[in-house]
Structure formats: structure tokens, C-alpha cells
N, C-alpha and C positions, 0 to 999 in steps of 0.2 A: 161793343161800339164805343168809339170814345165820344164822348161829350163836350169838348173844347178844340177848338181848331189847335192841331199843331203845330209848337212854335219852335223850328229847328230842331236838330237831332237830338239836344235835352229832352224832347219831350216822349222821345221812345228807347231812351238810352237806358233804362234799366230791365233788367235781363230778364226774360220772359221766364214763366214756373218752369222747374225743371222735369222734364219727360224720360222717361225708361226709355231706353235705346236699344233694343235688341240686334244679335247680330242672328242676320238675314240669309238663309243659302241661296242668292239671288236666280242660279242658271236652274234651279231645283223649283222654287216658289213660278219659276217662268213656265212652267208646265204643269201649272195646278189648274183644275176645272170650277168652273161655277153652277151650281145645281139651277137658279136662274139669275139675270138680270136685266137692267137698262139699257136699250139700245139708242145712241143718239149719232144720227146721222145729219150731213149737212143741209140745208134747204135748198132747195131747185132758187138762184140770184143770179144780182149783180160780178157777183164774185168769179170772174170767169178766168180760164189760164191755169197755170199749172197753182197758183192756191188754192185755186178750187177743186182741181183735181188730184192733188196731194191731201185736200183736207181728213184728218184725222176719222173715224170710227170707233166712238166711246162704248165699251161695253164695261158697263160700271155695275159690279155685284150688289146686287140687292138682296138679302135674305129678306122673309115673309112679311118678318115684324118691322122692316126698314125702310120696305119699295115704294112706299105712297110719303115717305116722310120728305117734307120740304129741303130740311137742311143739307141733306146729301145728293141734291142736285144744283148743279154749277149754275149761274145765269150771268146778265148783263152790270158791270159792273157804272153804276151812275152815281152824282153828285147826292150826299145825305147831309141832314140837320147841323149848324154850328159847323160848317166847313169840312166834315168827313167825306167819306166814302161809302156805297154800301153794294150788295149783291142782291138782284130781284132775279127769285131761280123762276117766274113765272116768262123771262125771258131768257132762252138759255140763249149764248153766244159763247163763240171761239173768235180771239183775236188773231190776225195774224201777221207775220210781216217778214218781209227779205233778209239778209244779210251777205256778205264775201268773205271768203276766207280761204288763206294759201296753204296746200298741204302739199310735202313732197315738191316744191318747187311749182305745183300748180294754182290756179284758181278755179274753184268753187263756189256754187249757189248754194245759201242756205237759207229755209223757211221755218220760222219759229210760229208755232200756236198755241195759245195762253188761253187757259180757261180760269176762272174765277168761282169759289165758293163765300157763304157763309158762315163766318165760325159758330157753333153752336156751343150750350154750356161746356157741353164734354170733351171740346178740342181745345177751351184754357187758351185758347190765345190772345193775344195783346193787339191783335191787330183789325181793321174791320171787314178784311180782303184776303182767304188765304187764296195763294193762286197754284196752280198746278199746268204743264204743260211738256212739250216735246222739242226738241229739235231735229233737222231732219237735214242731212247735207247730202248735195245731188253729186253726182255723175257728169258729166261732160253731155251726155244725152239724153240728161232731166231725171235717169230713176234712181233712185234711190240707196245711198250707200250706208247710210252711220245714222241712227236716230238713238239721240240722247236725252234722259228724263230732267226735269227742271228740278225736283225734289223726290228727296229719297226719304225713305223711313228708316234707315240706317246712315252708318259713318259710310260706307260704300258706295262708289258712282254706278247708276246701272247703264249699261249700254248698247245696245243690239247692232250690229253688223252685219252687212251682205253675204251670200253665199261668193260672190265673188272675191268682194273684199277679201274674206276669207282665204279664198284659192290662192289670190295673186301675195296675201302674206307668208303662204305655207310654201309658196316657189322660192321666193324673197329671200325664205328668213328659214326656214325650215321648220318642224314638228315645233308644236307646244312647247313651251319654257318648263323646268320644274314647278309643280305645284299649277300649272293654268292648263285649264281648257282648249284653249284658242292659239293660233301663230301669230294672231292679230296682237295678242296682248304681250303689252311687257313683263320683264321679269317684276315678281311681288316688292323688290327691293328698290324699284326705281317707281312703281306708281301701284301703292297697297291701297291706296284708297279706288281704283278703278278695276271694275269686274265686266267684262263681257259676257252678257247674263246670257244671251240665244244669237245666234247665228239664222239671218230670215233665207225661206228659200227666195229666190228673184222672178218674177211677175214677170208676164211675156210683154205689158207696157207699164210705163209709170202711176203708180196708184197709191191713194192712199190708206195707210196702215190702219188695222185694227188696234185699238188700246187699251186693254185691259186695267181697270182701274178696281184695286181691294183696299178690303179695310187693313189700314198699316200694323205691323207687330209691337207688340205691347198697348195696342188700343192706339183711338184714336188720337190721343197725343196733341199735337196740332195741326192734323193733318186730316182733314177728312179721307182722303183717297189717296194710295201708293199706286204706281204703277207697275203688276206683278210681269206681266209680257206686251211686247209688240208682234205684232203678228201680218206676213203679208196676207191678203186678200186669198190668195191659192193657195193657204195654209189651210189644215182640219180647222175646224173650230173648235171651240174649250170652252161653251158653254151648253148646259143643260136645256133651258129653254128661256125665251125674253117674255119677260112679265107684262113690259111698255116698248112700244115706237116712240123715241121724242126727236123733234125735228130743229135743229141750232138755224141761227145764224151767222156766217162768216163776216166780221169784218175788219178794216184794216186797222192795225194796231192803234193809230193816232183817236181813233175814236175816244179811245180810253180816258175819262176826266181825268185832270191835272191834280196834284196832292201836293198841295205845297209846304215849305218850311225844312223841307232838307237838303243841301245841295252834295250830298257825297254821291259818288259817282258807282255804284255798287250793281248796276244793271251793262255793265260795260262788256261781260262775258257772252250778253245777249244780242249787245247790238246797242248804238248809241238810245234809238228810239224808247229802248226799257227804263231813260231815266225820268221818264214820265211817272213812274211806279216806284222810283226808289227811297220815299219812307218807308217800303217793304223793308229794311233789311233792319237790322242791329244786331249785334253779337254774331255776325257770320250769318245769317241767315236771310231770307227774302221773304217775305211774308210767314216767315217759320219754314222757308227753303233754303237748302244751303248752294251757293254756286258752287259749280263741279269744280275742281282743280284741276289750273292748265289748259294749255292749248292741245286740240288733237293731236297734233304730232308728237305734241311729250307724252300721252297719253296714250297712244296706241301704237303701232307696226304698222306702220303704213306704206304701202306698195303700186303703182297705177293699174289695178285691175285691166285684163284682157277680155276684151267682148268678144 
């Protein structure tokens, strides 16, 4: 927690400890089980509409020794001591909030939801808010094509894709590149840092994803939680059994108290509204997140899916 209000970007300009970075088999770690965990679901609100109905399903691994422990659940991010910030996980909440954006010559809706932790001794960070979250960009008729993670625990972007998407890239474009997965993805030479980690099946309405949340590779780092898979609702599941029910609150982005003293503009990938939050970043990162590289389109093989 820092203990002095901060005074512009000098005051988080010196590079955070350095963390072991392991490299991650993302579409491999996406099909890993959890013996038990946390289940947090949204609250029956105000929040009605397709944020509500997109909202996220946290199934966040708890092994024995960890499932009752404060620090590794998310909550309400409110105003602390000498002008900080801090995280009460005795309120959990997900922020959420809109954005637009043109792929392939069209437009698109997209919903960003931001959850917030605690850093505790072991995650070494500099910061009083690490945050973790999703993006999810729709379809022409609201479900769901492309959800992408806020923070990774590698140098690699993870990103999951539609069974359609899919389809209408492998028409497009044809079979898998050398070395990829996916028709969605580009060749490794033009975007190495982006992995299309699972391909989701598609849900007979719009709904929102399960999110598997693990502990990240090489420890926690500074990062309480990775996100190993997305998962749609009509998927198996891949957890053993749930320890806890916890039940969030959705609300809209602006909630989020104001942190002032930086004006770089480092939340712009998410949406003007994220620079509410952007003393999160220095040295490339956001809260100890790093923003993806790129626009979708530089980023993937993109095609207008056939319903």
C-alpha cells in the first residue's frame, strides 16, 4: 500500500522487482482441471441488459490451504488512507463497461469487466490494486465472438475465439498457418506474441462465459490469478468440486474511485473510461498487466462469420 498520495508518474516510475516469466503452453494449460474451487456468480440487480447477461463466471482455483484466504479474492475497489486506493474482498464486485470497435470493415459492441485484488506479501507489487479482467466483443446479434484476457502471466496474449469465428476464418483463409492451431490466427512472424489458446463451442443464446482463474507460472509473481480458460456455459466443466458460492456485484465502470497524479494515457486499449485507473501502468504494464499488442485485426484473421 503506498503511504503518500502520488505525485505524477515520478512517483511509480521505478521498475517494479523483477518476476520469473515462464513460457506458458497456453491452448494446453486451457484444458487443465481443478480438484476444487471458488465459484462467483453475478447478483440478481440493477444491472440489467446484455451486461448483465454477458457477465462473467469466476471459477477461481482454490487448493485446501488457500480457499478461506482473504487475499485471493477480488472485491470492491474504494478510496484508502493519504489518498490511495485500496481492495475490500469482503465486497466482491466486477466493473463493467461498453466500448466500439471496427473489424473487417464492420462495427462492433464490446464489454470490458474488470475485477480487482489485493496484493499480498507474495505478489511483490508496487501497486495498491492489481486488477485482472476480460474483454468480450459481440456479434451483430449480441453473442459472443473473441474474449480476450487483460493480464497474462507470460510474454503471450491469450485469446479464445468462437466456433464460428473459427469456421468463417478456415473458409476465408484456409487450414492453420505453419506452427498455429487455429485459421483465425496469423502467421508467428507477423504477431508471436498472440496465441489463440481455445476455440469456444457457441451457446444457442448469448451468455456469459465461465473464467477460470489459476495460480500463474513461476508463482504468484504479481499477479494473484491467470486466466488458464474461457469457457462457454454448454461446455463440460473442468472443475472437481466448489468449495464456496460467492455472489459479486456488477457495476458500471465509473464507480471506480479516481487516482490521481498521472496523466499518460495507458488505459486507451480498453476504452477511454480506463483512464480513470491509469496509475496502474509503468514499464509496460497496468497494474503489473501488460496491454495486449494491437488492434484485433492486426491481430487475428478475421472473417464475417455465417449464422
Amino acid at each position: 500500500m503506498l503511504s503518500t498520495p502520488p505525485v505524477g508518474c515520478a512517483h511509480i516510475a521505478v521498475r517494479p522487482p523483477l518476476v520469473r516469466v515462464l513460457s506458458v503452453d497456453l491452448p494446453a494449460r486451457a484444458l487443465m482441471s481443478f480438484d476444487q474451487a471458488i465459484y462467483y456468480k453475478p447478483r440478481e440487480g440493477p444491472m440489467a441488459g446484455v451486461k448483465g447477461e454477458l457477465a462473467p463466471l469466476l471459477v477461481q482455483n482454490a487448493p485446501e490451504e488457500t480457499a478461506k484466504s482473504a487475499h485471493i479474492r477480488f472485491g470492491a475497489v474504494e478510496p484508502g488512507p493519504n489518498g490511495t486506493i485500496q481492495v475490500d474482498p469482503a465486497r466482491p464486485v466486477i466493473y463493467v463497461d461498453t466500448t466500439r470497435v471496427t473489424l473487417a470493415g464492420l462495427e462492433y459492441e464490446q464489454l470490458v469487466y474488470l475485477w480487482c485484488y489485493a496484493p499480498d506479501a507474495e505478489s511483490r507489487s508496487p501497486f495498491p490494486v492489481i486488477a485482472q479482467g476480460i474483454r468480450i466483443t459481440l456479434d451483430a446479434s449480441g453473442f459472443p465472438l473473441i474474449w480476450e484476457v487483460l493480464r497474462n502471466d507470460t510474454p503471450k496474449d491469450a485469446v479464445f475465439v468462437s466456433a464460428l469465428l473459427e469456421e468463417a476464418a478456415g473458409r476465408a483463409f484456409g487450414p492453420p498457418l505453419p506452427d498455429r492451431r487455429f485459421s483465425v490466427e496469423r502467421s508467428l512472424s507477423e504477431t508471436p506474441y498472440t496465441v489463440v489458446a481455445r476455440v469456444l463451442d457457441d451457446g444457442p443464446v448469448p451468455m456469459g462465459p465461465y473464467v477460470y482463474l489459476t495460480f500463474p507460472a513461476g508463482g504468484r509473481g504479481r499477479t494473484p490469478y491467470a486466466v488458464s480458460t474461457v469457457l462457454c456455459r454448454c461446455m463440460a466443466s473442468q472443475v472437481e468440486q466448489f468449495v464456496d458460492t460467492v455472489y459479486y456485484d456488477l457495476q458500471p465502470m465509473d464507480h471506480l474511485p479516481d487516482w490521481t497524479g498521472c496523466d499518460v494515457e495507458n488505459w486507451r486499449w480498453w476504452g477511454p473510461t480506463y483512464q480513470r485507473l491509469r496509475c496502474f501502468q509503468t514499464n509496460g504494464h497496468i497494474g503489473c498487466a501488460r496491454v495486449p499488442r494491437g488492434d484485433l485485426d492486426a491481430r487475428l484473421r478475421l472473417a464475417v462469420p455465417e449464422k
